[in-house]
TORRONU-982100 format. One record per atom (N, C-alpha, C): x, y, z. Coordinates in pm, whole numbers, padded with zeros to 5 digits, always signed. Layout:
N
XYZ/...
END
This chain:
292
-02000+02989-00189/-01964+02981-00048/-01816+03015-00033/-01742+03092+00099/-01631+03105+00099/-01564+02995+00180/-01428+03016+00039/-01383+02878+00121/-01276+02914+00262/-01240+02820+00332/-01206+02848+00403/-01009+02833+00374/-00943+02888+00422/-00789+02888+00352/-00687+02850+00513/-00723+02688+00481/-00611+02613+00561/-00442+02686+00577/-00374+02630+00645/-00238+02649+00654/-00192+02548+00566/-00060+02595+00485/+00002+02515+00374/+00121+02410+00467/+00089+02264+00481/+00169+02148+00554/+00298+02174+00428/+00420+02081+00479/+00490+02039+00439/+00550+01985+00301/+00604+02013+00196/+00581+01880+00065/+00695+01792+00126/+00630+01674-00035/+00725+01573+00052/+00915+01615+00009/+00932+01527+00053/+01100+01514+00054/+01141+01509-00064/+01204+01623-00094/+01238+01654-00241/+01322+01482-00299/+01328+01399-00284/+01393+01303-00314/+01286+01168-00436/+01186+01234-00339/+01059+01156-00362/+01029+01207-00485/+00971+01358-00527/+00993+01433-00647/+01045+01409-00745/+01207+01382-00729/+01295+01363-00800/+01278+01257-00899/+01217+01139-00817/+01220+01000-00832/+01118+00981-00934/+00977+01083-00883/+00874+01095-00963/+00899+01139-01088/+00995+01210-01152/+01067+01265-01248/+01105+01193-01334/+01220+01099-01253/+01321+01001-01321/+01284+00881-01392/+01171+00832-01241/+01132+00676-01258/+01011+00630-01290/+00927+00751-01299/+00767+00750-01297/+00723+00832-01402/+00800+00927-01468/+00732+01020-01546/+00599+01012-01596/+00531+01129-01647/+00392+01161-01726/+00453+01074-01828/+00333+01062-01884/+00329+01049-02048/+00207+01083-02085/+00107+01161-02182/+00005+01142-02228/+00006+01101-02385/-00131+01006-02391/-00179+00955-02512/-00317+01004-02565/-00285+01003-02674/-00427+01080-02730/-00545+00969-02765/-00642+00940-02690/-00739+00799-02698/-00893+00901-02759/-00931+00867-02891/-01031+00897-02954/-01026+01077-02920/-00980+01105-02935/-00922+01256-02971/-00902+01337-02827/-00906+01238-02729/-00907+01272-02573/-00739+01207-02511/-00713+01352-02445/-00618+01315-02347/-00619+01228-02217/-00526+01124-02225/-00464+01037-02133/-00416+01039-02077/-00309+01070-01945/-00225+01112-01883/-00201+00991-01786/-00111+00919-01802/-00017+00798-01735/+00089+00806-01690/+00113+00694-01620/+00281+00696-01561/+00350+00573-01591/+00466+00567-01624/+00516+00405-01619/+00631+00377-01569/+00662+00302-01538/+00757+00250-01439/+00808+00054-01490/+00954+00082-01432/+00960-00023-01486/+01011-00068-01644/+01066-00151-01685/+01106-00184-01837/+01080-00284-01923/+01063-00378-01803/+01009-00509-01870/+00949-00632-01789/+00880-00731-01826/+00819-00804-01722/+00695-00793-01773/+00561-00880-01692/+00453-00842-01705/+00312-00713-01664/+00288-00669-01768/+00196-00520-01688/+00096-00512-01631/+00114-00445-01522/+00044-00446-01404/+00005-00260-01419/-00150-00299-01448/-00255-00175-01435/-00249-00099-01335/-00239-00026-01295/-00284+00062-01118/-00405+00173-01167/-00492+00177-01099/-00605+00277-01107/-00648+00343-00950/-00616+00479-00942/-00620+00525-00835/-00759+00561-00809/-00783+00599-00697/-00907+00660-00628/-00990+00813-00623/-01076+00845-00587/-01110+00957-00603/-01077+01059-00517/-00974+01042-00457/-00885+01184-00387/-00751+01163-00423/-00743+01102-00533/-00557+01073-00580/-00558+01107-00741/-00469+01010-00749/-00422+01009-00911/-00280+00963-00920/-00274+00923-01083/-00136+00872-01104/-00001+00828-01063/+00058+00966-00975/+00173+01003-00895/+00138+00919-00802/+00023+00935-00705/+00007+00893-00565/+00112+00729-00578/+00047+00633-00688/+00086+00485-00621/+00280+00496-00680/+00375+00621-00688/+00526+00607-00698/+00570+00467-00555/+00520+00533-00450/+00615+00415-00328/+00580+00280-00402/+00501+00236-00407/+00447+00137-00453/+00537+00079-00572/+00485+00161-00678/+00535+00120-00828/+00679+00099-00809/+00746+00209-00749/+00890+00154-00743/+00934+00082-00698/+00856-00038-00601/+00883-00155-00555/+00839-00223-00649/+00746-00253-00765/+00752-00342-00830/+00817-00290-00958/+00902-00226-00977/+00940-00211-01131/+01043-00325-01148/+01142-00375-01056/+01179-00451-01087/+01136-00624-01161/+01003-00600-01155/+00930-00718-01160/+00830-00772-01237/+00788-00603-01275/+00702-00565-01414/+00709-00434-01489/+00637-00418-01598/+00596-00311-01623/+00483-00260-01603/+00477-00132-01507/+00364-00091-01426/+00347+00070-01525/+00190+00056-01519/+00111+00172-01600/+00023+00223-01507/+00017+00354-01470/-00075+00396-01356/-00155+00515-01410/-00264+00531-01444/-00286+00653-01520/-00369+00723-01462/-00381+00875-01464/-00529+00973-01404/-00595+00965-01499/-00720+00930-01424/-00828+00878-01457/-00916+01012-01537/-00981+01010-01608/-01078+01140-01638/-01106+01213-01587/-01061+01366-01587/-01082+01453-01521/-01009+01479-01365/-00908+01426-01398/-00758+01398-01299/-00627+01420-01378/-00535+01511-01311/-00453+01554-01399/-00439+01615-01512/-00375+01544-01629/-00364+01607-01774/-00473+01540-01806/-00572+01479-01802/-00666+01364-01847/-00785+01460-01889/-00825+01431-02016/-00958+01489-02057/-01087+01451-01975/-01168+01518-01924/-01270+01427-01882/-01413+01379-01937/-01424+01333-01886/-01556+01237-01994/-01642+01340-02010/-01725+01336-02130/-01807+01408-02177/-01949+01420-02033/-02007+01309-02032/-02123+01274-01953/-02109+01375-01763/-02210+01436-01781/-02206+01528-01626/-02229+01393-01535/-02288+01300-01545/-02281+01223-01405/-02236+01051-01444/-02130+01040-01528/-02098+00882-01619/-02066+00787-01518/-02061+00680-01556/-02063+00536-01487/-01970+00470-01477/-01935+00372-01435/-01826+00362-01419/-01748+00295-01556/-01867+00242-01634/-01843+00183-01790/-01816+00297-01858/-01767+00438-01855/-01772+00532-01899/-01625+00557-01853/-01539+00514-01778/-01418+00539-01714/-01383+00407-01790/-01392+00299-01814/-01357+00130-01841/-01335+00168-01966/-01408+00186-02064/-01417+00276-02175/-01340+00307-02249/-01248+00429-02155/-01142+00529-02172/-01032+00425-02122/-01022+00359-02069/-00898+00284-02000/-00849+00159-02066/-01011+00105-02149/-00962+00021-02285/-00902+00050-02371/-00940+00202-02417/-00874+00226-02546/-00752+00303-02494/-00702+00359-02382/-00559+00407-02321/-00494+00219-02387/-00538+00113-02300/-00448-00019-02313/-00470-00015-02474/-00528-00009-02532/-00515-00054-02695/-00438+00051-02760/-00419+00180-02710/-00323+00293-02799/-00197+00228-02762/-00169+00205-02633/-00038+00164-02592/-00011+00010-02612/-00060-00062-02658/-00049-00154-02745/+00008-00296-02617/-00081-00286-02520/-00058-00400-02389/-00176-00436-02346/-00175-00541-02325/-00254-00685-02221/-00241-00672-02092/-00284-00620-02013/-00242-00651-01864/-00206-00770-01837/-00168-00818-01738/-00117-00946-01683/-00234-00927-01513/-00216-00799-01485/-00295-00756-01367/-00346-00602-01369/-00470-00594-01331/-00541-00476-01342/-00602-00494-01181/-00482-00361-01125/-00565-00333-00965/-00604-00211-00960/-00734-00188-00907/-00834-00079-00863/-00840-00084-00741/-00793+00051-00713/-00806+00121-00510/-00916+00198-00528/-01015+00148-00418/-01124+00204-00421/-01200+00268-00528/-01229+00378-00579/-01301+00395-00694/-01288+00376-00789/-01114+00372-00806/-01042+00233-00897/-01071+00121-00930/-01151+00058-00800/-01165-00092-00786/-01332-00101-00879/-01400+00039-00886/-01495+00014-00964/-01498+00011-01073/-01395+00125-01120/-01309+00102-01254/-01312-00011-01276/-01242-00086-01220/-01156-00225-01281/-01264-00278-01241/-01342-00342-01194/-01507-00416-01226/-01524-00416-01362/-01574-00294-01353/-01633-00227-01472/-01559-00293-01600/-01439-00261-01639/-01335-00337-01738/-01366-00435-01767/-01348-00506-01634/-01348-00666-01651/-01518-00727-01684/-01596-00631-01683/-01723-00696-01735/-01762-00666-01842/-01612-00595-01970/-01728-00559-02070/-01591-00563-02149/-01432-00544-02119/-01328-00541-02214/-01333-00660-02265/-01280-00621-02451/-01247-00701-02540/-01128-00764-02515/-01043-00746-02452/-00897-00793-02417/-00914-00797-02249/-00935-00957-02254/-00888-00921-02046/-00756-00953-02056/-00737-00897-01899/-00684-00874-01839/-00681-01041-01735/-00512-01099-01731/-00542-01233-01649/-00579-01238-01526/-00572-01125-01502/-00587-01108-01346/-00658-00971-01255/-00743-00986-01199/-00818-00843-01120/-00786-00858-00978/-00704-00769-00883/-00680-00720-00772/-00783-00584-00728/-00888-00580-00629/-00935-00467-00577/-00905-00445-00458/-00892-00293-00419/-00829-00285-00283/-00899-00154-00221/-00943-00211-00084/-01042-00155-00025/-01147-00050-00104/-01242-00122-00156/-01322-00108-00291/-01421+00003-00228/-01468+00071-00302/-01574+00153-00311/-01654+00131-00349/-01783+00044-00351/-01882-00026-00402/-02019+00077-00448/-01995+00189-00452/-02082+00247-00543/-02227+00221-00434/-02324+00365-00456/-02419+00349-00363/-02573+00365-00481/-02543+00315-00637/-02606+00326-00740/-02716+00179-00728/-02708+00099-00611/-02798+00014-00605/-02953+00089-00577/-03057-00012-00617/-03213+00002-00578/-03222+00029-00402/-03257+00087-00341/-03251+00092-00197/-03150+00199-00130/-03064+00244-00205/-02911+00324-00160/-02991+00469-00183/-03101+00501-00240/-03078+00671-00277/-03045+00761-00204/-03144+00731-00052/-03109+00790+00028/-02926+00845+00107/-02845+00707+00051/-02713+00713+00115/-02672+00769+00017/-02664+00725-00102/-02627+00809-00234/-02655+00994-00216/-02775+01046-00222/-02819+01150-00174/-02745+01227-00051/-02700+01152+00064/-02639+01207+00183/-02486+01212+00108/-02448+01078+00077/-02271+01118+00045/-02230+01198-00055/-02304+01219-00193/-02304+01339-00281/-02278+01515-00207/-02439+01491-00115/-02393+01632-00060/-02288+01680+00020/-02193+01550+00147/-02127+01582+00222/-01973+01647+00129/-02015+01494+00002/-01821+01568-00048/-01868+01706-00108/-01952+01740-00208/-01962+01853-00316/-01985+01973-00172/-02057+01954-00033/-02088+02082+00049/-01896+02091+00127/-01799+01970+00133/-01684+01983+00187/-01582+02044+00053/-01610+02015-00058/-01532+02067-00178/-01557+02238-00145/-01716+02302-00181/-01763+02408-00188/-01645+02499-00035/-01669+02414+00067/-01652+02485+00158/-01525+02518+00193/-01420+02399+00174/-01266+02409+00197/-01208+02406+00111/-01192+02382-00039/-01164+02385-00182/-01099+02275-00193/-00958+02220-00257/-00897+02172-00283/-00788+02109-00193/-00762+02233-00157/-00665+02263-00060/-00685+02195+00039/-00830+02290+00115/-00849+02226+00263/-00869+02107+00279/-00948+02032+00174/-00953+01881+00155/-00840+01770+00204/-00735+01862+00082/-00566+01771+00111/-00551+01801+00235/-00555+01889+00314/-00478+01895+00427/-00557+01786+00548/-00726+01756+00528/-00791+01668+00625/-00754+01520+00552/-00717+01504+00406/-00718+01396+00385/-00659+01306+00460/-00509+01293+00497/-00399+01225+00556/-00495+01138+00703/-00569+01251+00798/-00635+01151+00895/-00717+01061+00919/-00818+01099+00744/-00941+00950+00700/-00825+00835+00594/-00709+00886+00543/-00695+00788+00419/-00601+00720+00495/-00506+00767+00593/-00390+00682+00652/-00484+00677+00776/-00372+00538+00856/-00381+00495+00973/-00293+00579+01055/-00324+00576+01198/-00267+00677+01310/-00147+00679+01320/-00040+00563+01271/+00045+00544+01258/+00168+00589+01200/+00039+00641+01038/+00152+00682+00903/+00244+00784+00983/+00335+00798+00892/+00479+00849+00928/+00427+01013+00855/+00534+01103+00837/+00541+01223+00787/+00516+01225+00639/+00613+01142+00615/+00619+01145+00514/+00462+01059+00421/+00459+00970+00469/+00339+00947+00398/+00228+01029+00379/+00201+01074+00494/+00096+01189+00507/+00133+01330+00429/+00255+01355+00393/+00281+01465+00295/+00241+01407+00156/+00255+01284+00132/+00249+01249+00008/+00126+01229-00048/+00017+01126+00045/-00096+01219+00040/-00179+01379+00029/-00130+01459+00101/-00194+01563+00112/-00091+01636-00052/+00013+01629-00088/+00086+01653-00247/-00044+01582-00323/-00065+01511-00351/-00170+01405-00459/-00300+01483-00453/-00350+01497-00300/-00483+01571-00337/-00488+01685-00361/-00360+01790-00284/-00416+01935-00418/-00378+01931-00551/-00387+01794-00650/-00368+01835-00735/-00507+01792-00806/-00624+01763-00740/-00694+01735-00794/-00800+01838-00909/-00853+01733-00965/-00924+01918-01019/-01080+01902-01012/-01149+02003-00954/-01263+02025-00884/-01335+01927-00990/-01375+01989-01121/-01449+01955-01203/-01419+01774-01216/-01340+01743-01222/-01356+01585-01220/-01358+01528-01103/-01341+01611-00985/-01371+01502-00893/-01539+01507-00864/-01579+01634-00896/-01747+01621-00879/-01809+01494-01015/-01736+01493-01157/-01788+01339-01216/-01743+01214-01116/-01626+01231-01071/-01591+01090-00993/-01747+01091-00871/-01729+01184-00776/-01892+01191-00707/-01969+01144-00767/-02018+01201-00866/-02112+01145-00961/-02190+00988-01010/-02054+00935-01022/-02020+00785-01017/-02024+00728-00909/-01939+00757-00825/-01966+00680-00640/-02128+00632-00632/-02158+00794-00644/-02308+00819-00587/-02408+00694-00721/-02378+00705-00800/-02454+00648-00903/-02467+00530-00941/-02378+00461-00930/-02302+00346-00999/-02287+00208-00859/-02248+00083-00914/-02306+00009-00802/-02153-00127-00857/-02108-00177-00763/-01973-00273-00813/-02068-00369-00828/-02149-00415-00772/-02231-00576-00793/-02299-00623-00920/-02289-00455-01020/-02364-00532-01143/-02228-00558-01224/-02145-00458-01202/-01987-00536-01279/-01951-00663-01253/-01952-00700-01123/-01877-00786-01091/-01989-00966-01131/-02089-00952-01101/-02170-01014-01141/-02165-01085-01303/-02102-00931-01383/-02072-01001-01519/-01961-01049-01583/-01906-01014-01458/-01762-01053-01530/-01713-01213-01548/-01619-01208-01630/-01606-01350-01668/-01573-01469-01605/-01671-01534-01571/-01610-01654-01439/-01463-01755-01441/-01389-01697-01546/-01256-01766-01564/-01210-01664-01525/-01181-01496-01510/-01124-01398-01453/-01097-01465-01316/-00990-01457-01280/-00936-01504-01135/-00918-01319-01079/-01036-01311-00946/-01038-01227-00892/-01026-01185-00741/-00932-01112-00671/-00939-01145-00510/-00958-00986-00468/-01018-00973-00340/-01032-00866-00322/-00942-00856-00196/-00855-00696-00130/-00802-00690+00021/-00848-00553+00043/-00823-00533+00183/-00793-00426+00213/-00751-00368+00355/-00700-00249+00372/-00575-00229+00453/-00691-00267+00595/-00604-00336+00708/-00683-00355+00790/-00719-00276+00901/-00684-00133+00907/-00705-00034+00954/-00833+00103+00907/-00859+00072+00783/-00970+00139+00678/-01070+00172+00727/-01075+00302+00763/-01197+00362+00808/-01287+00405+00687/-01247+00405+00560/-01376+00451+00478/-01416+00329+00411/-01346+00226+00356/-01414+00096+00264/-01367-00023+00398/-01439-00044+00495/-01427-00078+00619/-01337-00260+00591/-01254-00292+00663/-01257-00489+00648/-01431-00585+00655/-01513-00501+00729/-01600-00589+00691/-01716-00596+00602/-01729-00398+00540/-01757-00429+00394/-01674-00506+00306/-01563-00500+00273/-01502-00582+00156/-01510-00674+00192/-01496-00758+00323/-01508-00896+00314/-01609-00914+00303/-01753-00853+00337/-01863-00899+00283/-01893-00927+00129/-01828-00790+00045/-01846-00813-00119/-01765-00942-00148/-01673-01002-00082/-01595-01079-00122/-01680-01229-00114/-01757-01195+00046/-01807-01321+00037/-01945-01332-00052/-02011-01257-00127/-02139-01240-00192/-02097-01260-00299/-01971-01270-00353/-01881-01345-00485/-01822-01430-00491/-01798-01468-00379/-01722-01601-00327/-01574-01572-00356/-01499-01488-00312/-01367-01446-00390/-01289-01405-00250/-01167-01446-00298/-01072-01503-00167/-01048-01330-00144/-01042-01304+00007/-01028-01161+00044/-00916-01175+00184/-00863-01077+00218/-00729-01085+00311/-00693-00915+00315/-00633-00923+00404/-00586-00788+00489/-00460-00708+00467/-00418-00603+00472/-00299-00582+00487/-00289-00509+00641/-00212-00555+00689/-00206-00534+00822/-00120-00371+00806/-00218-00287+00933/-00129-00185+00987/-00185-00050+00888/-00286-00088+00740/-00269-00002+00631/-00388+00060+00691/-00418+00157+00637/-00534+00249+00633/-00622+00241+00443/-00699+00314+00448/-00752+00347+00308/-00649+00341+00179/-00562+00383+00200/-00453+00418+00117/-00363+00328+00130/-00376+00182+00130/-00282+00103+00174/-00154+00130+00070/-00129+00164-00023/-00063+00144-00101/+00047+00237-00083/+00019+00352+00011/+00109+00444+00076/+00136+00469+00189/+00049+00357+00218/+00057+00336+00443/+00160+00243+00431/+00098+00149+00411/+00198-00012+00354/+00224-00053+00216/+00357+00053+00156/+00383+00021+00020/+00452-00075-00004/+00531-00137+00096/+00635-00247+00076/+00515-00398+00101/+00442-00364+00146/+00322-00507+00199/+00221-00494+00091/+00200-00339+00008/+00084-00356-00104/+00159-00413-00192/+00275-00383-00234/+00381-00421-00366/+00419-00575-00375/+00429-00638-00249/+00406-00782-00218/+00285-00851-00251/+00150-00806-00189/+00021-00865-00212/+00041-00837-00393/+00038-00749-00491/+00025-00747-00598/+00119-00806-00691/+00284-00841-00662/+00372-00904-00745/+00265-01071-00676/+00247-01124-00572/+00166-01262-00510/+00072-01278-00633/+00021-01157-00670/-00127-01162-00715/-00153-01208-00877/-00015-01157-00897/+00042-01183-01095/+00007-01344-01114/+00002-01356-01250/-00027-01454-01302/+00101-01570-01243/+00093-01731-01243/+00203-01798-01228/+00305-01787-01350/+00418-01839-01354/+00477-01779-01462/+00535-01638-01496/+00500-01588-01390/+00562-01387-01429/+00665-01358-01335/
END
């Protein structure tokens, strides 16, 4: 199909770049003969996981991270088939297939989380982890979660949301994607700059892994993770209270079908973490273990 070739918006403010350079850099690790591709921030303190979503990666949570570096050491990595990241072998893998790869990233780099937060398809990630890693993690933060449409009863929705992203990939590419992203992931509100920083994050995605991330959405289900995970895991779920795609009253529903304390960030959209980075960076230093 031909795609269609948007007008090229704005990047962000070369300052922001810079910062991404200085304070955030790449790093990749080689995990069972597969590339890793992370960011870290920060020098010392306790580490705090970040796992981005399926129209982001790594870079995206900088506003964020650089509000907490003072406070921890923050690891944010692209996920399989995002960025420099090898992607998983499996054409349609699970989300224990991403948990996996993100155990043995924490065991090459030789750290314990203190906190492991998942944004949206992230947040299935980090389920996923927490119901099957050899080393937890003290603490799980999910934020405006993507609950996977891999339940008994979903095929049909599974079936519809597969075709809308893979027939919107086919049709506008990469590109055109980033440029609609900014009006579903932020609130009406976001500023310029946020919305550049978004629409920077998603053309860098790469086709082929975001159709496995699809894959997973469509496949995969948060209620059997979360179900196993360890009932001493202290777990809370939020999300931005503006969220038009993982809505306030889906998550507060998963929250209440787990019994797990759930709360808002006021003003955020989908992307709270770049709508409201100074209010996500708060809820997550709140969220650390006592003692950190």
């Amino acid at each position: 199909m031909e795609q269609k070739q948007p007008q090229t918006s704005p990047e962000p403010d070369r300052g922001l770049l810079d910062a991404l350079d200085s304070g955030f850099a790449q790093r990749v690790a080689q995990v069972d003969g597969e590339r890793v591709a992370y960011r870290c921030g920060g020098a010392a303190g306790p580490v705090v996981v970040l796992l981005h979503g399926i129209s982001s990666g790594a870079a995206s949570w900088l506003p964020c991270a650089s509000l907490l570096a003072a406070h921890a050491r923050v690891i944010a990595w692209d996920a399989p088939g995002y960025g420099d990241s090898s992607p998983l072998a499996q054409a349609r893998p699970l989300a224990a297939d991403y948990a996996w790869r993100l155990e043995g990233l924490l065991q090459t780099l030789g750290v314990q989380p203190a906190l492991v937060v998942g944004h949206s398809l992230g947040a299935l990630m980090a389920a996923a982890y927490a119901a099957s890693a050899r080393q937890l993690p003290e603490r799980l933060l999910l934020l405006s979660v993507a609950q996977g449409y891999g339940a008994a009863g979903k095929e049909a929705q599974a079936s519809a949301v597969a075709s809308q992203r893979l027939e919107a990939l086919a049709a506008l590419g990469v590109e055109g994607l980033a440029e609609r992203g900014p009006a579903r992931l932020l609130s009406e509100a976001a500023d310029a700059g946020a919305q550049a920083w978004v629409r920077w994050n998603m053309r860098r995605l790469n086709p082929d892994g975001y159709r496995q991330a699809v894959a997973m959405l469509c496949g995969d289900d948060i209620d059997a993770y979360l179900a196993r995970r360890p009932p001493r895991l202290p777990t809370q779920i939020a999300c931005g209270g503006l969220d038009v795609v993982t809505t306030p009253p889906a998550c507060a529903a998963l929250a209440e079908r787990f019994g797990l304390p759930f709360s808002l960030i006021p003003d955020a959209g989908h992307a709270c973490y770049i709508d409201q980075a100074a209010a996500t960076a708060r809820l997550i230093r709140s969220a650390l273990p006592a003692g950190h």
